[in-house]
N, C-alpha and C positions, 0 to 999 in steps of 0.2 A: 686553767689548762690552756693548752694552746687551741685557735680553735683553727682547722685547716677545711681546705677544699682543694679539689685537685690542681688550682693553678693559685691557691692563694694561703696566706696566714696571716691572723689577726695573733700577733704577739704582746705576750701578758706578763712582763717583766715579772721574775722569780718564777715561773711556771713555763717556762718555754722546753720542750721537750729535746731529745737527744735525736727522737727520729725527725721531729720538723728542724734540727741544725743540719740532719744529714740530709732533706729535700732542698735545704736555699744552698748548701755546698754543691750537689747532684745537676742543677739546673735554675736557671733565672727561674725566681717567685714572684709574683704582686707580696707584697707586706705591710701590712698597714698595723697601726698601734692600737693596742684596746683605748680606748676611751678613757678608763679611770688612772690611766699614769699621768694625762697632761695635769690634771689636778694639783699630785703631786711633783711634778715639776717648777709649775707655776707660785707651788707656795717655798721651795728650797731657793727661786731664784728670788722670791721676796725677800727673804733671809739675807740673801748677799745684797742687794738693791739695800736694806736696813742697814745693814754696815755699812755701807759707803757714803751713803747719805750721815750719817752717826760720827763719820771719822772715827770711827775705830782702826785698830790697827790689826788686819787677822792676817795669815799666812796666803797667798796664793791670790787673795785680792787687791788689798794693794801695797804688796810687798815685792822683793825679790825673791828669788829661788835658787835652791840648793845652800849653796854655801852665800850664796847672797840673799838668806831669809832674812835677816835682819834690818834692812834698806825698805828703808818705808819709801813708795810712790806717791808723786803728788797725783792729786784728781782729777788734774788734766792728762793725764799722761796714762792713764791706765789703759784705754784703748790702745796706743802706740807700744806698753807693755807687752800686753795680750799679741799685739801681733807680730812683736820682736820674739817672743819666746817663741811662736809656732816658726817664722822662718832661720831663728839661730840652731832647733833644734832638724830641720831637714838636713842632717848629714849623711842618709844611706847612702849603701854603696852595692852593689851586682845588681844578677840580674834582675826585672820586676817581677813580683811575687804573681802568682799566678791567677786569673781570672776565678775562679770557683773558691780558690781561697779569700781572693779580697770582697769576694760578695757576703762570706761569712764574716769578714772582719767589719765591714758597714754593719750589718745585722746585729754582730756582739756589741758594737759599740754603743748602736742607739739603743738597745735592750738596757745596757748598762747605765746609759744618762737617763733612760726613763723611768729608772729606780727611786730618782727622784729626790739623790741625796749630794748634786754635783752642782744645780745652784745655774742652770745653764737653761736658756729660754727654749719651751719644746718646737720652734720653728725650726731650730740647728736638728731636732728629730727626725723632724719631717723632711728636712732636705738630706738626710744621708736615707732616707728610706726611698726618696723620691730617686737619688741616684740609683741603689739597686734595683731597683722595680725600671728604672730606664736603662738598667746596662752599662750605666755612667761611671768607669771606673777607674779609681785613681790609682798612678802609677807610684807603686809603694817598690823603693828597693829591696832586696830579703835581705840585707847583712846590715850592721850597725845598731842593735840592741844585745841589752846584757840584762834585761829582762826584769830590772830594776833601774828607775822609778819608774815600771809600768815601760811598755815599749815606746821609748819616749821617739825616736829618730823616726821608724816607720808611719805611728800614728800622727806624728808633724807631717809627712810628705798626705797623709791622707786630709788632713786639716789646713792645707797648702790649698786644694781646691776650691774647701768652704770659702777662702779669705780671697779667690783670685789668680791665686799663685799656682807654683808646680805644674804638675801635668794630668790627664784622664784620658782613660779611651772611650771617644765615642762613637761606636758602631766599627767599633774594631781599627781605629786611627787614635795615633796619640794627639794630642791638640791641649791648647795653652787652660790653665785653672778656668781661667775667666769664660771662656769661650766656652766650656765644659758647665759651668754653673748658667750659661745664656740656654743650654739644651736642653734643660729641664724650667726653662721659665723662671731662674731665681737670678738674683743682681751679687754680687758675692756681698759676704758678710761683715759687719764692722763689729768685734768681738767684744764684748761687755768683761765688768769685772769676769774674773774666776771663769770663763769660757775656753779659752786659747789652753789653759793649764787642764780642766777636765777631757781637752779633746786629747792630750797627751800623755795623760796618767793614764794608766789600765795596763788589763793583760792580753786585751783583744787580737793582736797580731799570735803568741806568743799561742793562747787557746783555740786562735783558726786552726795552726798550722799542725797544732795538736791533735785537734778536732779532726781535720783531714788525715793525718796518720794515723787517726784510729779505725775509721772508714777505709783506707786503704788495709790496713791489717786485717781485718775482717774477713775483706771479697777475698784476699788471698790466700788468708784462715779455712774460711769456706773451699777455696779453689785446693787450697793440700788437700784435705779429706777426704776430696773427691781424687783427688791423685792416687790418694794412698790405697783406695777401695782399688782404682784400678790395678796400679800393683798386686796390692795382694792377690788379686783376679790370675793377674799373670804369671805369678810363683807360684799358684794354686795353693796358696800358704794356709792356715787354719784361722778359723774364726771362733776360736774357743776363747784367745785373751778377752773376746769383749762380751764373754759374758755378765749380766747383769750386777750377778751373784759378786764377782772378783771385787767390782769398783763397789757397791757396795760395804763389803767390807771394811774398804779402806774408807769411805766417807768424804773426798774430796769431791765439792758438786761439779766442778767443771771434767774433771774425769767423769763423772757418771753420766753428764750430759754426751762429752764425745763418745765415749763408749757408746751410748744411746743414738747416738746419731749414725756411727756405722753401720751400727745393726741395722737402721731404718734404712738407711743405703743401700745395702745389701741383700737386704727381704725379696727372697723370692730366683734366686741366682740358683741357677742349678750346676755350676763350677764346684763351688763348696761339697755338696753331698757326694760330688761325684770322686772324690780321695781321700776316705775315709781310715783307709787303710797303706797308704801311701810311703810312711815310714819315716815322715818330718815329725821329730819330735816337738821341737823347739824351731820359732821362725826366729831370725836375728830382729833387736832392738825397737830398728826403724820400723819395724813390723808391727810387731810385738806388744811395745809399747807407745802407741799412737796415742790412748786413751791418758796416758800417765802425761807423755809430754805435752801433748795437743790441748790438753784437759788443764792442766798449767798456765801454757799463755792463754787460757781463754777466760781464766778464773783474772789473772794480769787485766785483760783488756777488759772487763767487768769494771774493775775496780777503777781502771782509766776513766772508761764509760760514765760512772756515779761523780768521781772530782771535776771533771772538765764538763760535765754538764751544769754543777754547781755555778763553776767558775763562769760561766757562760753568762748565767743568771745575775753574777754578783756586782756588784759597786765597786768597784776595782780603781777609782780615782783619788784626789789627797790634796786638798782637806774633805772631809765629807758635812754634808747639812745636814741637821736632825732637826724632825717637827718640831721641836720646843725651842728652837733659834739655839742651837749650841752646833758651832761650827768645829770640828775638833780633827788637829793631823794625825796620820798614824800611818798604817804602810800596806795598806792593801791592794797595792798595788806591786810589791814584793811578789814573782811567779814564779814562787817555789814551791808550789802544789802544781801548779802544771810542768816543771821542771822534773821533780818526782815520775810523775807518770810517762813526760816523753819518754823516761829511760826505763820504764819498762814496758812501756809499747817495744822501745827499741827492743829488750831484751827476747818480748812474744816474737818480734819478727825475724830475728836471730836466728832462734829456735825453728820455728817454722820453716824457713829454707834449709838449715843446717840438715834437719831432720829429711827431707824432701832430698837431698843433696845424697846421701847414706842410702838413702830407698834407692837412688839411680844406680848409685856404683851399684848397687845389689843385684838389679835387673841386668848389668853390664857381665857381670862375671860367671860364667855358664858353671863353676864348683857351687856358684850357692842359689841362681837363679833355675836351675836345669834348664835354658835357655841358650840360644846359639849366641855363641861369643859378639858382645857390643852390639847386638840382636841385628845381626846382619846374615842370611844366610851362604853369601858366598864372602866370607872373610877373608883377609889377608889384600885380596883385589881393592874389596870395600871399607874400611874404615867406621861404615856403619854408626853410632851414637860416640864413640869413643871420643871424640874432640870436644860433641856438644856437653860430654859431662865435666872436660875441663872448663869450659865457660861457669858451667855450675860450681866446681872447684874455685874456682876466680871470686865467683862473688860473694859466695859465702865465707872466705876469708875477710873479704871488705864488709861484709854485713857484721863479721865479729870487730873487726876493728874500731866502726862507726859505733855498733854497741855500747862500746866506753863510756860509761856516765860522763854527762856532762854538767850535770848538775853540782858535780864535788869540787868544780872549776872555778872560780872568785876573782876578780878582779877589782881593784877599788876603783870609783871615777869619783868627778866631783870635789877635788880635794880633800879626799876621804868623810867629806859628808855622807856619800853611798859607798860604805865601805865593805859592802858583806852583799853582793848580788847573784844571781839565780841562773840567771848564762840559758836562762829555759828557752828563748825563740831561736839559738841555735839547735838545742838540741832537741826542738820541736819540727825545727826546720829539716832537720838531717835522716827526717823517719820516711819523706816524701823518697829520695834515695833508696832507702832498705826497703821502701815495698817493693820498688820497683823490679829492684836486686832479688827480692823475694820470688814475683811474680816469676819474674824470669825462670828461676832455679824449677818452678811448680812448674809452668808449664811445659819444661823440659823432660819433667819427672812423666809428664800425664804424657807428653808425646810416647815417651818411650815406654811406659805401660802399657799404652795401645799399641805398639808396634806388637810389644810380649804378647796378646792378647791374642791377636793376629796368627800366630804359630799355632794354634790348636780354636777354631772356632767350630768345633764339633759339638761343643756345649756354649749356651749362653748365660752372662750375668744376668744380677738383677733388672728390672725394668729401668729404675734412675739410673745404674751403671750404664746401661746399653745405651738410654741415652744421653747423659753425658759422652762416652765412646761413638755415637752418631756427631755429635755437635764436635768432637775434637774432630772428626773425619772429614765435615766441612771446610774446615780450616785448615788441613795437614793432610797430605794420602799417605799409604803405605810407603815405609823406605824400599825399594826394592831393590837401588843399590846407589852410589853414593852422588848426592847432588848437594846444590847450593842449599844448605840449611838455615841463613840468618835470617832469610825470610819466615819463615815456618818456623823459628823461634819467636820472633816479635809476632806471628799471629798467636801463639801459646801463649806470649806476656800479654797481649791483650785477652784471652780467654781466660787470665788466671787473675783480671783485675777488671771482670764484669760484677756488677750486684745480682745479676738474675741467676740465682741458686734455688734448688731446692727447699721446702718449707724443711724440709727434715734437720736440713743444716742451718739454715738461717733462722730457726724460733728458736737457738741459742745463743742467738749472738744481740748485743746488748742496744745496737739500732736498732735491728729489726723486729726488736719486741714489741 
């Protein structure tokens, strides 16, 4: 297991948890390695150390690559290999990936060379660990992998620094490799056989970015739910759909878990009893079936949750070493189990806004809401929500857009040596976008179910509704009639991509277990 402390983790390659990748994403950690990986480190880079000295001929050591595996290197030359491959392959291109994401990407990496099966000496360990434990972070561009052979361009600009080269930020300045490698007390690296090639095989960039959109989905996940409670609050809509018994029924666990979680949200609200007899038979969809759709993406991000914490764990580099001296290529470094899952995070987070999107216009329209028109009480003058649910309109069209698999997308490179790739660090990359887009739409949603709420507080919700409703009040007052609202949207997208959630909502969600 992993063993953690509040400011630190001792990571235990194949056992590294899903919540300790969400504490090194969330905030700088100390990390230090267990002890029993250098072992097996030390004895995979025997292995390659055995072939070289042997003149054998194996792939990756002293050979070329790709379409140039067949060119055997001489044995002089295989350091100037090794450090030709890491600078031919810095070709990114935008902007640089983002500080919380590259701290995971150092972390997946040495996890993954600690495995112990990549032939690579455990100092190159120690100094991508000693970077993030100093904040030392290499400037990785986001664009220019296809996600096969492994994120080979981003993880060159990160292995730029080990050798010298490229760039890092230290203490929030970009500054030259070398100079970056003198701030943590190391000299840069002069790359032995099969080292230059392991630092750039993997899925690492491709599983951060993953890894972060699925964490983003989450808080957002969490932040609907609580939208949606409030809504219903403010339509004084019925809370019969989530009874126990319904989902049940039907046996999907991620329905039974959000249906269970509204209920726990809602315990104790004396809204609800008090329209009994009110004359709504049926609430619309967005209402209605929170538990059906919500229950959905959260079964989606479960299932995200279990492959990319795998993937996290796994040897993801090519050729791989095995305890019995058999060095063997294969393609595990192909990121198409995390390609898979971006696209349907992507789809959880789709839904989640779409749905969030449906609840607004709901509150917006006084035939279904019994609410003052665009919840403004002097309309017509005021304009009240009505614009802000086009912003919501806006992005939930582009969140369906970006949904688009992009894993079904192929390109050859390589001279069709890599003929068949996974396209997953885009479409890993492109989730960072739909939370945000999400976020936005939620917090939109919760503003203006507080507004609804606000029209009749003669009764109060639950205790976590009220305070959630206290905490959006912090951040947003009453509309009382029409002002600058981009501000008081961007405090809603930041209130709808915090982690501090209620236990009710977050002991389903597959971090925070």
């Amino acid at each position: 297991m992993t063993k953690a402390t509040t400011s630190s983790l001792t990571l235990l390659p194949c056992h590294v948890s899903l919540a300790a990748l969400r504490s090194i994403y969330a905030a700088p950690v100390q990390l230090s390695l267990d002890p029993s990986a250098r072992a097996l480190m030390q004895a995979s880079l025997a292995t390659v150390q055995r072939i070289v000295d042997e003149d054998q001929v194996v792939y990756g050591i002293n050979t070329g690559f790709g379409k140039l595996a067949s060119t055997k290197i001489a044995h002089e030359r295989l350091a100037e290999l090794q450090r030709n491959l890491v600078l031919s392959h810095s070709v990114g291109t935008g902007d640089a990936l983002a500080d919380d994401v590259v701290r995971l990407i150092l972390a997946t990496k040495a996890i993954s060379l600690a495995r112990g099966h990549s032939g690579i000496r455990p100092e190159i360990v120690d100094a991508l660990l000693a970077m993030a434990n100093a904040n030392v972070l290499p400037v990785i561009p986001a664009k220019g992998s296809v996600g096969a052979s492994g994120d080979l361009a981003p993880l060159a600009h990160l292995a730029c620094v080990l050798i010298g080269e490229g760039q890092a930020k230290v203490d929030g300045k970009v500054v030259p490799g070398a100079e970056a490698m003198r701030s943590i007390g190391l000299q840069p690296f002069v790359l032995g056989p099969k080292e230059g090639l392991a630092l750039l095989n993997g899925t690492q960039v491709s599983t951060s970015l993953a890894l972060a959109g699925l964490f983003g989905a989450e808080s957002v996940f969490a932040a609907a739910l609580v939208a949606g409670c409030l809504s219903l609050e403010a339509i004084k809509g019925s809370v019969k759909p989530f009874d126990a018994r319904i989902h049940e029924a039907r046996g999907q666990s991620g329905q039974i878990a959000v249906a269970a979680a509204v209920r726990a949200l809602l315990d104790g609200s004396a809204i609800d009893p008090s329209h009994p007899n009110c004359g709504r038979v049926q609430d619309p969809y967005s209402i209605r079936c929170v538990p059906q759709v919500m229950g959905a993406c959260l079964d989606n991000l479960h299932h995200a949750a279990r492959v990319l914490t795998i993937e996290a764990n796994a040897a993801s580099d090519n050729p791989l070493v095995f305890d019995n001296g058999d060095v063997i290529s294969g393609g595990n470094f192909h990121a198409e189990p995390v390609a898979f899952v971006a696209d349907i995070i992507a789809l959880a987070v789709a839904e989640i806004g779409a749905i969030s999107e449906r609840r607004l216009s709901l509150l917006l329209d006084p035939g279904l809401s019994g609410l003052p028109a665009f919840l403004i009480r002097d309309s017509g003058v005021n304009s009240g929500f009505m614009i802000a649910q086009v912003t919501a309109a806006a992005l939930a069209a582009e969140n369906q857009c970006l949904a688009n698999p992009s894993s079904v997308t192929s390109l050859p490179t390589s001279a069709n040596q890599e003929d068949h790739v996974s396209m997953a660090t885009y479409g890993a990359r492109r989730l960072g976008d739909m939370v945000r887009n999400a976020a936005v739409m939620v917090g939109i949603e919760a503003m203006a179910a507080a507004q609804g709420m606000e029209f009749d507080r003669s009764l109060k919700s639950s205790p976590l509704v009220e305070a959630q409703f206290a905490a959006i009040r912090e951040r947003v007052a009453y509309l009382e009639q029409d002002r600058y609202l981009a501000t008081d949207i961007e405090a809603m997208r930041a209130w709808a991509q915090q982690s501090a959630w209620p236990e009710a909502l977050t002991q389903c969600l597959p971090s925070f277990a």
